[in-house]
N, C-alpha and C positions, 0 to 999 in steps of 0.2 A: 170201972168207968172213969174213976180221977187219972188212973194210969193211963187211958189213953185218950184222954184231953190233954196231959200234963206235955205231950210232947206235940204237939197241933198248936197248944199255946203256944210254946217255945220257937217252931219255925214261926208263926205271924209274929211274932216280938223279932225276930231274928230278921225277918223280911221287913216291917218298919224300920228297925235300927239302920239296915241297909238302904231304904230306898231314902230315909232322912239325911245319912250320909250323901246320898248322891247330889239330893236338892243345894246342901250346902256345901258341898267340894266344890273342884274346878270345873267339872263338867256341868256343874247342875246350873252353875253361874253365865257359863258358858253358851250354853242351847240358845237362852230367853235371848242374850244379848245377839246371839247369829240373828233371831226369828225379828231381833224389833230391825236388824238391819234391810230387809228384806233383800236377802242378798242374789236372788233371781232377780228380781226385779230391776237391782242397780244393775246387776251384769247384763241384762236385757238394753238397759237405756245407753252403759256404756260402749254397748258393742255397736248400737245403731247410730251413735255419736262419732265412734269412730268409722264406720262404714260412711255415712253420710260427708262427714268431716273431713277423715283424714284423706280418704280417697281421691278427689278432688282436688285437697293440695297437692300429693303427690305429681297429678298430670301438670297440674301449673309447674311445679319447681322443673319437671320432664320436659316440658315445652318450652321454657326457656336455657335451661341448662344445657351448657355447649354437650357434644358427641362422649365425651370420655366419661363426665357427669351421670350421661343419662344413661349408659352401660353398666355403671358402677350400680346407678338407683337399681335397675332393672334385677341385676343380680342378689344385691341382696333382697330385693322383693321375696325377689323364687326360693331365698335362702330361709327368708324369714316365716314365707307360707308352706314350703314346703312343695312348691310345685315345679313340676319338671316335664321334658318331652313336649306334647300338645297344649298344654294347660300353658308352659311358660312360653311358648312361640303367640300364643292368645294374648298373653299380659306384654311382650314386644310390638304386639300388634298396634295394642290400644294405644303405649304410650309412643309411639314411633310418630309420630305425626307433626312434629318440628314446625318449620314455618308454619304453614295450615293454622295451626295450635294457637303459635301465638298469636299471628293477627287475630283469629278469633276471641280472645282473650282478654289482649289487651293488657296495658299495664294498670289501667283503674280496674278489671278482673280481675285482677291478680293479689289486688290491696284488698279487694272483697273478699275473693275465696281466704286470703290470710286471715282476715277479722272473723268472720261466719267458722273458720277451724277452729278460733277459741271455745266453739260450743265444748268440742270436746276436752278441753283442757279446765275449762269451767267445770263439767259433768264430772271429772275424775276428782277437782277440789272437795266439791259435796261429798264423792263419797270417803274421800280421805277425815274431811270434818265428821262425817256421821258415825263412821271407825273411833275416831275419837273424842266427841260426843262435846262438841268443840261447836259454840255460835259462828251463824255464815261471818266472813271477813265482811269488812265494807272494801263494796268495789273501787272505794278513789284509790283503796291500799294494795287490792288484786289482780286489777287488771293488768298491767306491766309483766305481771308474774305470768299470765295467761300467754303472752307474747313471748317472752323469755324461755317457755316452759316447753314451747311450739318448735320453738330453732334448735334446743336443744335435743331436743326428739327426732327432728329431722336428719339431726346430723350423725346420732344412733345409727339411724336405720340407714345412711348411707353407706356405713363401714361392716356394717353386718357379713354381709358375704365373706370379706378376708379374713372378718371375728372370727367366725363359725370355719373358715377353713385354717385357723390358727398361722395363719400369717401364712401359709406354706409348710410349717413344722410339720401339722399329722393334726388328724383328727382328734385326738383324745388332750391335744391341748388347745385346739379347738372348742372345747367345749365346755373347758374349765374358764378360759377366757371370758364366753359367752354367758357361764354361771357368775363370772365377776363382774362384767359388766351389766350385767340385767340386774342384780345387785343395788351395784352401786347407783343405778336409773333410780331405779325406788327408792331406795333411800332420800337420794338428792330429791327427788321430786317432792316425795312428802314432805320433805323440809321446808323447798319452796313454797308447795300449796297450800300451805299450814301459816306460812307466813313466820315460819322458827318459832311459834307458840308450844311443840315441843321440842325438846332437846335430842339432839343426833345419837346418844346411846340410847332414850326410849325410844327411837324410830327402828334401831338398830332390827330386834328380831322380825318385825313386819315386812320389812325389807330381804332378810333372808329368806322367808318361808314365801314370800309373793314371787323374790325372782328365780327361786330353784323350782315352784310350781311352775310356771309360766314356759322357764326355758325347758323344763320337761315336756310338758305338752307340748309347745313347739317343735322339739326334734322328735316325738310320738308323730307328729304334722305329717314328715319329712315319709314316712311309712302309708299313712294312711288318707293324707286331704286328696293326693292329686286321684287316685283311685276315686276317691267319694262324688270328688267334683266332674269325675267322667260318668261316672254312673248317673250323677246327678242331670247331667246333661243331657241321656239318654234319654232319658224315665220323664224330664220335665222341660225339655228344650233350653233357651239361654235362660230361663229362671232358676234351673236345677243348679248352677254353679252359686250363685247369688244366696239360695238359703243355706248349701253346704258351707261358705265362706263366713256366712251371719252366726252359723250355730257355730262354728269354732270358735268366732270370736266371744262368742256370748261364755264357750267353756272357759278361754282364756282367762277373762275377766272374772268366770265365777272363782276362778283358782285365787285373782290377785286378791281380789275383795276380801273372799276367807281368809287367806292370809295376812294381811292388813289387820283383819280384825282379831286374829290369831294373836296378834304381832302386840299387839295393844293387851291385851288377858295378859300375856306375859310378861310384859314391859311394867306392867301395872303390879304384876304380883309382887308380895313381902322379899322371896327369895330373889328374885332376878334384881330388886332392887338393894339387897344386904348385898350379894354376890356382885354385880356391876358398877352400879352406880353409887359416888363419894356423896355421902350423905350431905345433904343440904343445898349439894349441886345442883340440881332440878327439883322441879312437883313435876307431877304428873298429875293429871285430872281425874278423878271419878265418876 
């Protein structure tokens, strides 16, 4: 009878010893902190922030931006969603509307739809603070950065298309480009939104693992939205394109946010901090 207890005890010893490791290693530290981020939920608000948000700007800078402008916008649109054929003669459609546009607009429209966009730049601050577990900024110090944050973004997405066709080179340095500069976005961005409360080598790995997520799924995009968005079309009329275009974004965001918070477990660890960073150079927060 002791004989075969003695090895029943040995795996449940053998199975705490292990599940205690798990609690206390990197993953076990890991999980709680994904689940206190609710990391569906900010990807839910930031995608509806940019849909609401950024959409809008976009026609504003279309409607007034002379013809060469609004070609360039156009293209990288379709570069950056991934849509082609029917779907981007739609998206030429919408923003094509020039004069019309602007009268309607207006240039006091136009300082609106800028302000009302910083929702979105505002939403991505938060979740870059709650990645780093970081008190909200006071706004006399943030707001500027929300503006700033805005032009810079815009001007991304204007060069997109020649990114992503690598100037003309070829596609495969296309694409390294596009992994460097989506990159470098994140990075920079969290610096600003953070207000440099932390330091550019702990932002460094969040940065990496957000824009090689992102610009993967983007060119995944490039395969599979313009399909979704037709089918969507089919199946649900002009609303079918609207949720296909919401859930990408919402994936998009679920990638960056993980990684952000990836970025931070790392940034934070013993090793990356012995290994990276000169001692005494920065803190980092716990």
């Amino acid at each position: 009878m002791t004989g075969r207890t003695a090895p029943a005890t040995t795996r449940r010893q053998r199975a705490a010893r292990a599940a205690a490791g798990l609690r206390t290693g990197p993953l076990g530290r890991l999980l709680p902190r994904l689940a206190a981020l609710n990391l569906v939920e900010g990807a839910m608000r930031l995608a509806a922030q940019a849909f609401l948000a950024a959409l809008p700007l976009l026609m504003t800078v279309a409607a007034f931006a002379p013809a060469g402008l609004k070609n360039l916008l156009l293209d990288s649109l379709g570069s950056v969603l991934g849509v082609h054929g029917e779907a981007l003669d739609d998206v030429r459609h919408v923003y094509s509307a020039g004069a019309s546009a602007r009268q309607s607009v207006g240039a006091l429209g136009a300082l609106l739809t800028l302000a009302s966009a910083t929702a979105f730049s505002r939403a991505l601050q938060a979740v870059c603070e709650r990645c780093w577990r970081l008190p909200r900024a006071p706004m006399r110090s943030a707001a500027w950065r929300w503006l700033i944050w805005l032009v810079v973004w815009l001007a991304f997405m204007l060069v997109q298309a020649p990114l992503r066709r690598g100037f003309g080179i070829g596609p495969a340095t296309g694409l390294a480009l596009s992994l460097a500069g989506s990159v470098l976005l994140w990075w920079w961005s969290q610096h600003l939104l953070l207000g440099g409360r932390i330091g550019w080598l702990s932002l460094l790995p969040g940065a990496v693992l957000a824009g090689a997520g992102t610009i993967t799924l983007s060119w995944a995009g490039h395969l599979l939205l313009s399909q979704a968005m037709r089918r969507g079309f089919e199946e649900f009329g002009p609303l079918g394109p609207v949720f296909t275009l919401l859930s990408w974004l919402i994936g998009i965001f679920l990638v960056a946010i993980a990684g952000m918070a990836l970025g931070e477990a790392v940034a934070t660890s013993t090793w990356y901090r012995a290994a990276v960073l000169v001692p005494g150079e920065e803190k980092t927060p716990r």
